[in-house]
N, C-alpha and C positions, 0 to 999 in steps of 0.2 A: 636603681630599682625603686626607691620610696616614690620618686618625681613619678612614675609609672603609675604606681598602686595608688598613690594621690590622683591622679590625673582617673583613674577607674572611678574610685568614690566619688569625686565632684562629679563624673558623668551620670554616673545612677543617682545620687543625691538630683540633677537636674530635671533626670527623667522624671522622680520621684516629685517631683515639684510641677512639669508639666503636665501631668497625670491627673493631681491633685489641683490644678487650675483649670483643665479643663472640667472637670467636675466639680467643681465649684462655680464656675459661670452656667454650665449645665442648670444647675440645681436652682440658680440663682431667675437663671430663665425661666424654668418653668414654675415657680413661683408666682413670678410675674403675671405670666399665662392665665396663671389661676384664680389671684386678684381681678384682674381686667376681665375674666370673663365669665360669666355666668349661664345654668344652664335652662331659665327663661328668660324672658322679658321681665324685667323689675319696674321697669319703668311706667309711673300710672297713668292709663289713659287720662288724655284733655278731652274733657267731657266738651260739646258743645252747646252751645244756649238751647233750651226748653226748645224755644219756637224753630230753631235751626234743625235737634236731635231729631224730631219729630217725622219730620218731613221724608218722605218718602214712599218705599213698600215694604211692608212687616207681614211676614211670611208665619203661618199660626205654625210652630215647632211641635207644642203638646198644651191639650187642655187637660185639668183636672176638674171633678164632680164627682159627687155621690161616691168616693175612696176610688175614681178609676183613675188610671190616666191613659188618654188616646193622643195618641201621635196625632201629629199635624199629615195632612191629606192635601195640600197648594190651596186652601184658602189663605187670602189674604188681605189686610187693611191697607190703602195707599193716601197717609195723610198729605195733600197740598201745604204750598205754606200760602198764611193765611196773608187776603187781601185786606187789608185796615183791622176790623174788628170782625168779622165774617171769615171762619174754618173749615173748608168743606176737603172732602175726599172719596170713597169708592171703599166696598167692603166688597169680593168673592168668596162665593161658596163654589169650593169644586166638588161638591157630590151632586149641583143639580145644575152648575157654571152661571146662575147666577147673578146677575150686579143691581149695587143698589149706593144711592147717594147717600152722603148724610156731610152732618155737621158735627164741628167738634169744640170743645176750650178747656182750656186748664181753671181747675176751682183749687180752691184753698190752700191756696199758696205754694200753687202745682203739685198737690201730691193728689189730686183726684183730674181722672182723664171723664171729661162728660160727652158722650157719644150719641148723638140722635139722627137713630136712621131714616132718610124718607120712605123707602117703602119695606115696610114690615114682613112684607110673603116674598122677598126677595135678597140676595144676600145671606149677610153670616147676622143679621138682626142685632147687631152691638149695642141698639140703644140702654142708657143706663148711666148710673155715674163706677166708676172703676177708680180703684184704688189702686196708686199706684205704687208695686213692689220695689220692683226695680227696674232701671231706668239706665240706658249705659247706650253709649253710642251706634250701637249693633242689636242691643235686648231689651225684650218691653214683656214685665211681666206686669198683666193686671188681677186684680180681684175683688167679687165682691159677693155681697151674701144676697141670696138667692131664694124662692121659696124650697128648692134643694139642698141647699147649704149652702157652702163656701163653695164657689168657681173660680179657677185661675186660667188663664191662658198668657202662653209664654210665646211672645211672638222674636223673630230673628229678623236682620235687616241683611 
């Protein structure tokens, strides 16, 4: 009879042990889980060069003036990249569609975007020097003072 009643408690003692193993790798896992995964991207964008970022079409998101802000409407800037030392690209207006050339360069030590449009009664009229806010592989905010005050436009790629 003991061989018996011994033979019972080592079986529940085992049980008691795989039970306890398996919740223990459980827990162990998911742990793991949790470390390794996060719920954004941490990871910081690799900005690209000035002259690379640049290039493209930047989509006006929202401007701000006089305490407004108006959403973006599909104008938009389409920087070229530039041939030697000559920048040019394309500004639309989609309230009246639009187009107009111009030219561009980075000033002091790229935090100013200087934008000269060829024709003034056409397009979004960007000429000016623009200061620039922010600057990210995707977003381009500029601003500058105005005889309105401060104007920003925050363009998207």
């Amino acid at each position: 009879m003991e061989l018996s009643v011994l033979k019972k408690s080592l079986f529940i003692h085992m049980n008691k042990l795989n039970t306890s193993s398996a919740l223990l790798t459980t827990l162990c896992l998911l742990l793991f889980a949790s470390v390794f995964t996060s719920c954004k991207d941490d990871d910081d964008e690799i900005l690209l060069d000035i002259n690379e970022r640049i290039v493209g079409q930047w989509t006006v998101s929202e401007t701000k003036a006089l305490g407004l802000t108006i959403p973006g409407d599909g104008s938009y800037i389409t920087f070229n990249a530039c041939s030697g030392s000559t920048c040019t690209g394309t500004d639309f207006l989609a309230e009246d569609e639009s187009t107009s050339s111009l030219t561009y360069e980075f000033k002091s030590g790229d935090t100013v975007l200087s934008i000269e449009d060829n024709d003034s009664e056409a397009g979004g009229a960007y000429t000016g020097d623009w200061t620039i806010a922010t600057f990210t592989n995707s977003e381009l905010l500029l601003t500058a003072d105005t005889f309105l005050g401060e104007v920003s436009i925050k363009f998207n790629k």
